[in-house]
C-alpha positions in Angstrom: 11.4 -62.3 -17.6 14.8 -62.3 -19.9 16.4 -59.8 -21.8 14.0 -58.0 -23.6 11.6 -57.0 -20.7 10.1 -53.8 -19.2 9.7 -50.4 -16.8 8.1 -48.2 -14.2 8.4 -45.0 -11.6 7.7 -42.4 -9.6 8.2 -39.6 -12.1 5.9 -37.4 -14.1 7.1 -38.9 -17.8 7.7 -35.8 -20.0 6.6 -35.4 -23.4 9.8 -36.3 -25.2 12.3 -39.7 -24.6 14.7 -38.0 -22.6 14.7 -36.3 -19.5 16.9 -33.1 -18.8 18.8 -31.8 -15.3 16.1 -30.4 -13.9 13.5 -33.6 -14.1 15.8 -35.9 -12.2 17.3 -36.4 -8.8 20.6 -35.4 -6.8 22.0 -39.1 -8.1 20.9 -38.8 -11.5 22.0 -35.3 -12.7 25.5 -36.4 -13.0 24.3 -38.3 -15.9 22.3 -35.6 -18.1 24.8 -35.0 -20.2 24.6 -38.2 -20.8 21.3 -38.8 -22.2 19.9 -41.6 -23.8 16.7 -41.6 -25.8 13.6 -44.4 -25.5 11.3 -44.4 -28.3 7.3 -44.3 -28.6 7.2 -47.8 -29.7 10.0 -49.0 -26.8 8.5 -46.9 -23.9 5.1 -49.2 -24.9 6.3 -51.9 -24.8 8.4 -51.5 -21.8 5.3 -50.4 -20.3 3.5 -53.3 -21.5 5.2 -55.5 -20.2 5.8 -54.3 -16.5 1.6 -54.2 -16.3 2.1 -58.1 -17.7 4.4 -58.4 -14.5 2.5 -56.9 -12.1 4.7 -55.9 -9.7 4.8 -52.4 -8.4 8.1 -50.6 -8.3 9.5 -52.8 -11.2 11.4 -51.1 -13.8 13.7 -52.2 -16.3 17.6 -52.4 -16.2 20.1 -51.7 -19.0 23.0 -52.5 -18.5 26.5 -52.8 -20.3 29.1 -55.9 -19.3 32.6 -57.2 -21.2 31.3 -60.3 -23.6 29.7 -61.2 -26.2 31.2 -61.4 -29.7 32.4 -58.1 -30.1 33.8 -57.2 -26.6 30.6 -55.4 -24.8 26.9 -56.6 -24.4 23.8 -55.0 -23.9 21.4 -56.7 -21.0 17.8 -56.0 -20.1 16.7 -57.1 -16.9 13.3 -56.1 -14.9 14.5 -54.6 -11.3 13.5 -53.6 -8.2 16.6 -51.9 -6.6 17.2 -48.7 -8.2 20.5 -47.7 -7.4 21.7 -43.9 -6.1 23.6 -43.4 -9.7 21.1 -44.9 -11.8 20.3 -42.6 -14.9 16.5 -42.5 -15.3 14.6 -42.6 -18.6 10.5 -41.9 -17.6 8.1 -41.8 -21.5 4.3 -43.2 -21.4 4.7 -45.4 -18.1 8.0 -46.8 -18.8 10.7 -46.7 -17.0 13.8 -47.2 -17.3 17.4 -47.3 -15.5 21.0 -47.6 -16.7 23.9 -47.7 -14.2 26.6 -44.7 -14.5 29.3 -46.7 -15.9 26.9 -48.4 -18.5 25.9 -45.2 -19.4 29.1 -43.8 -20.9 29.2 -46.5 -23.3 25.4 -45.6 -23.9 25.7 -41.9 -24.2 23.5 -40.4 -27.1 21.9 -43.9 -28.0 18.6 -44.1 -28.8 16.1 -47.2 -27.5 13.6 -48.7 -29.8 11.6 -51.8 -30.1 11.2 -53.4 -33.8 8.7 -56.1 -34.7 9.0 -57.5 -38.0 7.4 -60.8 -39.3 10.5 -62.7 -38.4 11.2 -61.3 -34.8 10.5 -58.5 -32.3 12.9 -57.7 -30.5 14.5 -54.5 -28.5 17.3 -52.6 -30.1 19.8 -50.3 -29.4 21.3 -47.5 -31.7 24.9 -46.3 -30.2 26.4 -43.6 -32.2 29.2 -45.3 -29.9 29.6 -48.1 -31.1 32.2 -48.8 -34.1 31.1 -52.1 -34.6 28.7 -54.8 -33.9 27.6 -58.2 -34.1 24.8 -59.6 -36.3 22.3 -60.4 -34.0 22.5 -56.7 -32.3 23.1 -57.4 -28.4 26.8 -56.9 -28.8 28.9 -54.5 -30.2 32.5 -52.7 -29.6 33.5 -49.2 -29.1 
């Protein structure tokens, strides 16, 4: 699956979007302070679709690269590989990871999914960002 695609783990999701210090491990305490929040309606859809996928172990990815028409980009990606610095959101099922450096850029945002009767689509709220494009998936700090 593409962009807009989905989570799962090991943890015990908490009753809240984020997770504090003391719910994650060695590699992802560095990046508390750095929270990031998934919503109700993201973490079920996210959780949706990794039971559509059915692959155990599968999370998703976001991730933060140069491009795009304001300088940075936002990419979801299902994974496998969870990496040692990887920030971990855990909500209803869902799970999902965000690299160190991608979470910098993300710090304080908030993850939601929006259908409408035109589109459905993931979206990301940066209190970061100073700017962004139309369509949503890029914006610049």
């Amino acid at each position: 699956m593409s962009a807009t695609q989905a989570a799962t783990s090991d943890h015990n999701p908490p009753a809240g979007a984020n997770l504090s210090a003391a719910n994650l491990s060695a590699g992802e305490a560095a990046g508390a302070e750095r929270s990031v929040g998934l919503t109700a309606s993201a973490a079920e859809r996210v959780a949706f679709l990794l039971r559509e996928e059915g692959r155990p172990g599968l999370f998703l990815r976001i991730s933060v690269t140069g491009g795009g028409c304001s300088g940075f980009q936002y990419n979801f990606d299902f994974d496998e590989a969870p990496a040692e610095d990887d920030f971990a959101i855990v909500r209803d099922g869902a799970v999902v990871r965000i690299d160190s450096t991608s979470l910098d850029l993300l710090a304080g945002s908030v993850i939601d999914y929006v259908e409408d009767m035109m589109s459905a689509s993931f979206q990301v709220k940066n209190p970061n960002a100073t700017s962004s494009c139309g369509c949503g998936s890029s914006f610049a700090i």
